[in-house]
N, C-alpha and C positions, 0 to 999 in steps of 0.2 A: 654390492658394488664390485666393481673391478679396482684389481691393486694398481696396475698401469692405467697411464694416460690414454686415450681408446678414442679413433677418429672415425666416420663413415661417410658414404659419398655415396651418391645414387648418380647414374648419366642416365638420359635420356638418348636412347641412341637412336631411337626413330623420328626423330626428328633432323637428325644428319642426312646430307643427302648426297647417294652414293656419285662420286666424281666419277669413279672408274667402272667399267665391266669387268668382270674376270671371268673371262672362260679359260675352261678347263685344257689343256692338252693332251691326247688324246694318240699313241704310239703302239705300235702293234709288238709282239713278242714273236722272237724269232723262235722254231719250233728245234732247232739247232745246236748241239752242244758248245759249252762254249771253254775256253782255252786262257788259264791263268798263267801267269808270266810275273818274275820278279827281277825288276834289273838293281843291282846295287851300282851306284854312281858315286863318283868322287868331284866334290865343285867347292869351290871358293865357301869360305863362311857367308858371305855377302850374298850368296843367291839365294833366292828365295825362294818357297815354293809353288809361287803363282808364274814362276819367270821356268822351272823347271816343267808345268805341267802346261804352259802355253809352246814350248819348243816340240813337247811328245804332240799337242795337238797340230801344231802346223804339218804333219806328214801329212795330215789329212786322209788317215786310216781308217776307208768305212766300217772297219771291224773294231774301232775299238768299243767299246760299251765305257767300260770305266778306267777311272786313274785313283789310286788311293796311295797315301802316304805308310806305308810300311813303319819304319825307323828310322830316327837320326842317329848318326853316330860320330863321336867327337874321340879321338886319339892321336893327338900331337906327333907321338914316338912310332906311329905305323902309317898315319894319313899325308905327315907333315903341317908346318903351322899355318896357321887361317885355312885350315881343311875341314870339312865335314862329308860321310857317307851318308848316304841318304838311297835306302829303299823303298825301289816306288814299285808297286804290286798294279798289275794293266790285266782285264779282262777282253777280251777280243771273241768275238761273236760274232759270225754272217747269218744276214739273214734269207742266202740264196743257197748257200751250201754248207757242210762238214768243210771246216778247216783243216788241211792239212800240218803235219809237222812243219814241214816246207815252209810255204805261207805265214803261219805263227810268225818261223824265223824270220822270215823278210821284213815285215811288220817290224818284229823287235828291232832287229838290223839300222831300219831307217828310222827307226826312233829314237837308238841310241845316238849316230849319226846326225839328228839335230839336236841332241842335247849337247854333243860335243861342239859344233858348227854355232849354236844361238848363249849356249851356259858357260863352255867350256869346260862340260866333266869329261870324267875319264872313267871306263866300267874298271870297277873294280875286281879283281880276280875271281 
């Protein structure tokens, strides 16, 4: 016997019947190197990070690939009160050309620009 109390359950799952299709999606890979970027920002404790990665998407940057969250960071005596830093790491990738330095910047440029315009951060040093 078993020392625990011990439950089982069988489903029948073929007799469910699928509501949905799911097909697949289906994107091609750019053959392209591509260009990492980290902006650290400074925003209110209150923003969040769905509010900070919907401002970098409104540039509507056909190069960005990704947005991932870096670090938070919380210091009262460097940030000020209700502050938090927050680094966000951005992949940017074409998939017509090699990125220039240039370009990168501009990118980065107008992304920081709607996070300060939609969040109200401020890039931090």
């Amino acid at each position: 016997g078993l020392d625990r109390d011990s439950v089982g359950i069988e489903l029948r799952l073929d007799g469910l019947e699928l509501t949905t299709m799911y097909e697949p999606t289906l994107f091609s890979l750019s053959s392209f190197p591509s260009i990492d970027r980290d902006m650290n920002l400074v925003v209110d404790e209150v923003i969040s990070w769905a509010s900070i990665c919907a401002a970098i998407e409104s540039t509507q940057c056909d190069a960005l690939e990704s947005i991932r969250l870096g670090q938070i960071w919380r210091d009262t005596e460097r940030l000020g009160k209700g502050k938090k830093s927050v680094v966000v790491s951005i992949r940017l990738r074409s998939f017509k050309e090699t990125l220039s330095a240039e370009q990168a910047n501009a990118f980065v440029d107008a992304m920081v620009n709607s996070c300060q315009d939609r969040v109200g951060a401020a890039l931090r040093g």
